[in-house]
C-alpha positions in Angstrom: -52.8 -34.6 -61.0 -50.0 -34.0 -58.0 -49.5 -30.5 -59.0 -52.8 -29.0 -56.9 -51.7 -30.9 -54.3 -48.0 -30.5 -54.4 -48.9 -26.9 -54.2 -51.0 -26.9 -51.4 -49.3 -29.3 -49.1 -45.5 -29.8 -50.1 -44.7 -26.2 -50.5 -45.9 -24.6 -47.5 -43.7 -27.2 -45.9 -41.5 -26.0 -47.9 -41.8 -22.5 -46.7 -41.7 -23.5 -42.7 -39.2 -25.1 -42.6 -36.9 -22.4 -44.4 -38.4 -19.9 -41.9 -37.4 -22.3 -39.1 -33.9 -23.0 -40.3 -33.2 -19.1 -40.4 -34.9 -18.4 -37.7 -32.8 -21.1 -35.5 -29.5 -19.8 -38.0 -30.3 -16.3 -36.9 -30.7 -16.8 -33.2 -28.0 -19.3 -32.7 -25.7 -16.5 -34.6 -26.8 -14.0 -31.9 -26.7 -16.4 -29.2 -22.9 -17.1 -30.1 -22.0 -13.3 -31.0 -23.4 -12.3 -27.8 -21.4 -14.8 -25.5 -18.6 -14.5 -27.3 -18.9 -10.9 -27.0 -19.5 -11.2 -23.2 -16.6 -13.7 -22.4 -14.5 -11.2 -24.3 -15.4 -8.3 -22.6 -15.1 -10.0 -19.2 -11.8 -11.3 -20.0 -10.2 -7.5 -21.3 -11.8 -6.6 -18.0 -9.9 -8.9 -16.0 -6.5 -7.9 -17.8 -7.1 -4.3 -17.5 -8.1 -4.4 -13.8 -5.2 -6.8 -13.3 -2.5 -6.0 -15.5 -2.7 -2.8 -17.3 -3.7 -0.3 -14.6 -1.2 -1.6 -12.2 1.7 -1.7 -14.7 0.4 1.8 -16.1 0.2 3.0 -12.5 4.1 1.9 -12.0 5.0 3.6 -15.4 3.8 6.7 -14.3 5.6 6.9 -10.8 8.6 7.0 -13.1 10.5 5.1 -11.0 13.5 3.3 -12.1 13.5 -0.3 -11.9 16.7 -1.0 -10.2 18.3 -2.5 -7.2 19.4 1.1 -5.6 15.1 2.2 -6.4 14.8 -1.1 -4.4 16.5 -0.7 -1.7 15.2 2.6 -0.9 12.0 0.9 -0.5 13.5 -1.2 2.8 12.8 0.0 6.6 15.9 0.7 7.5 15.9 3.5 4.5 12.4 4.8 5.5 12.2 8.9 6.1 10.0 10.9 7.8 8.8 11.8 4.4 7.9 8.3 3.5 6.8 7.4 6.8 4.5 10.7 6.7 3.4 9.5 3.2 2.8 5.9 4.3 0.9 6.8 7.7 -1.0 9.7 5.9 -2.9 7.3 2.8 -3.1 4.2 5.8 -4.4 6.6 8.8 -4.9 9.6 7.7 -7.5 9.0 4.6 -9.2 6.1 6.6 -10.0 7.9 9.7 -10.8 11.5 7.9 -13.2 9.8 5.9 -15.0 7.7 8.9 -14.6 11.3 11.4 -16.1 13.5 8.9 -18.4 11.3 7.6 -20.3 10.6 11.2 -19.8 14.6 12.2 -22.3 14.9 8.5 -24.4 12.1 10.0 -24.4 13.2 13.7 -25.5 17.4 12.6 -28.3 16.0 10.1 -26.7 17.1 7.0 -26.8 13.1 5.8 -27.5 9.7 7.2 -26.4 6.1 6.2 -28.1 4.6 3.4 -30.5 1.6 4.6 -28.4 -1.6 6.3 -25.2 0.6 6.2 -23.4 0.6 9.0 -20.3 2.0 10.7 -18.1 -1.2 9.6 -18.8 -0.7 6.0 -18.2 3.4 6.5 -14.5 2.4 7.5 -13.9 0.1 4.8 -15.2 2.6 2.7 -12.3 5.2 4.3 -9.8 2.5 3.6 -10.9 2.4 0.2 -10.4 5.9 -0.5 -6.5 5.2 0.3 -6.2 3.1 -2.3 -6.2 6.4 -4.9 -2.7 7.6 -5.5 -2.5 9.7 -8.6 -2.9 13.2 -6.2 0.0 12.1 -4.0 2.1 11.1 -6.7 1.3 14.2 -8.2 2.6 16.1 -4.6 5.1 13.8 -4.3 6.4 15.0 -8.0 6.2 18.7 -6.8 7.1 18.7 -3.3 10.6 17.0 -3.3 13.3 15.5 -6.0 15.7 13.1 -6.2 16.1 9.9 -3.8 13.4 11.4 -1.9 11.3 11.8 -4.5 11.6 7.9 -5.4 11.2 7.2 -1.4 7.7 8.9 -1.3 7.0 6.9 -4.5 7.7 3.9 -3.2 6.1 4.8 -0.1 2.7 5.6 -2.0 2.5 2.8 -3.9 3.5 0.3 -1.2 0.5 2.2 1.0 -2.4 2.1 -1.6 -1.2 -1.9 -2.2 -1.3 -2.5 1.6 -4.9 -0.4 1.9 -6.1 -2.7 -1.2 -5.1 -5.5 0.1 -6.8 -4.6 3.7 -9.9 -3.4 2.1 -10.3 -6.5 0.4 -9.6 -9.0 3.6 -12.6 -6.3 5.4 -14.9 -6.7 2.5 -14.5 -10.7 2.4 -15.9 -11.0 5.9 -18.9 -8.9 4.7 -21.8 -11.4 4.3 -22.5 -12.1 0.4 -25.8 -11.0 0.1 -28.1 -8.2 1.3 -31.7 -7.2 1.1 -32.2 -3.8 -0.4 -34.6 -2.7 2.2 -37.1 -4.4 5.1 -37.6 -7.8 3.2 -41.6 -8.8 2.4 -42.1 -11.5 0.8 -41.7 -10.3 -3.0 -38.6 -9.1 -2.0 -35.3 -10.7 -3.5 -32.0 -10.2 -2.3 -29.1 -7.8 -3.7 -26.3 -9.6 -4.7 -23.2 -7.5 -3.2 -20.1 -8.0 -5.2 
C-alpha cells in the first residue's frame, strides 16, 4: 500500500535533493578552484614584478657583486660616462618624450587622449626611463672593463631613481577618472 506512494512522493525527493547536493558540490568546487586560482596568480604576480625581474635584471648587467663593483658606484668615482648615462635615461628620455610628443600634438599629426593632460605626458616620459635593456646593451658594446661596470651601475641606479620618481608623480594623481564627459549612466574608471 506505501509503494504508489513512496514512489510518487519520497523519490522525487529523493532526486532533488541529489541534484541540489551536486549542484551546490559543483559550484562550491569552482568557486574554490577559481579563488584559489586567482589568489595564486596574484601572488606569482607580486613575486615576479617584485623579485624576479629585478634580480633577473641584475644578473644580466653581469656585474660582480663585490665591494670594488660597489664602490664604483659612489660620487666621488662618477665619469663623464656614467654621469652622461645617468643624466641621459633621467633628462634625456623624459624631456624627448614630453618635446616630441607636444611638437606631434602642436602640427596635428595626434592630440591627447580625453582628460590627458601635460602632467601625465611627463610622467609618461619618466616612465619611459625606467627601460634599461637598450642601454645595457650600449653600455656592453661601447666600452669594457671598470667603465663598463660604472655605466652599469649608472643605468640601473637611473631607471631605479626614474621608478621611484614616476611612482611618487603618479601617487598624487587622483584615484579615479571618468572615461569621458560624465552623464549620468556614466561610471567612473578606476585608474591603477
Amino acid at each position: 500500500m506505501w509503494a504508489p506512494i513512496n514512489a510518487l512522493l519520497v523519490m522525487p525527493l529523493i532526486y532533488i535533493y541529489t541534484y541540489i547536493y551536486i549542484y551546490i558540490y559543483i559550484y562550491i568546487y569552482i568557486y574554490i578552484y577559481i579563488y584559489i586560482n586567482i589568489y595564486i596568480f596574484w601572488l606569482w604576480e607580486a613575486i615576479n614584478a617584485l623579485l624576479v625581474m629585478p634580480l633577473f635584471a641584475l644578473a644580466n648587467t653581469a656585474i660582480p657583486l663585490t665591494h670594488q663593483a660597489a664602490a664604483l658606484a659612489l660620487p666621488p668615482s662618477a665619469t663623464p660616462i656614467s654621469l652622461g648615462i645617468g643624466m641621459g635615461l633621467l633628462l634625456g628620455k623624459p624631456m624627448g618624450i614630453f618635446v616630441f610628443s607636444q611638437l606631434a600634438i602642436r602640427l596635428g599629426l595626434c592630440r591627447l587622449p580625453e582628460e590627458m593632460n601635460k602632467r601625465h605626458l611627463a610622467t609618461v616620459g619618466m616612465l619611459g626611463s625606467i627601460g634599461f635593456t637598450m642601454s645595457l646593451l650600449l653600455v656592453d658594446k661601447s666600452v669594457s672593463g671598470a667603465l663598463a661596470v660604472q655605466g652599469k651601475l649608472a643605468v640601473i641606479i637611473a631607471s631605479s631613481t626614474a621608478a621611484l620618481i614616476s611612482a611618487g608623480i603618479m601617487s598624487r594623481f587622483p584615484r579615479f577618472m571618468s572615461t569621458r564627459a560624465s552623464t549620468s549612466t556614466d561610471k567612473p574608471a578606476v585608474v591603477r
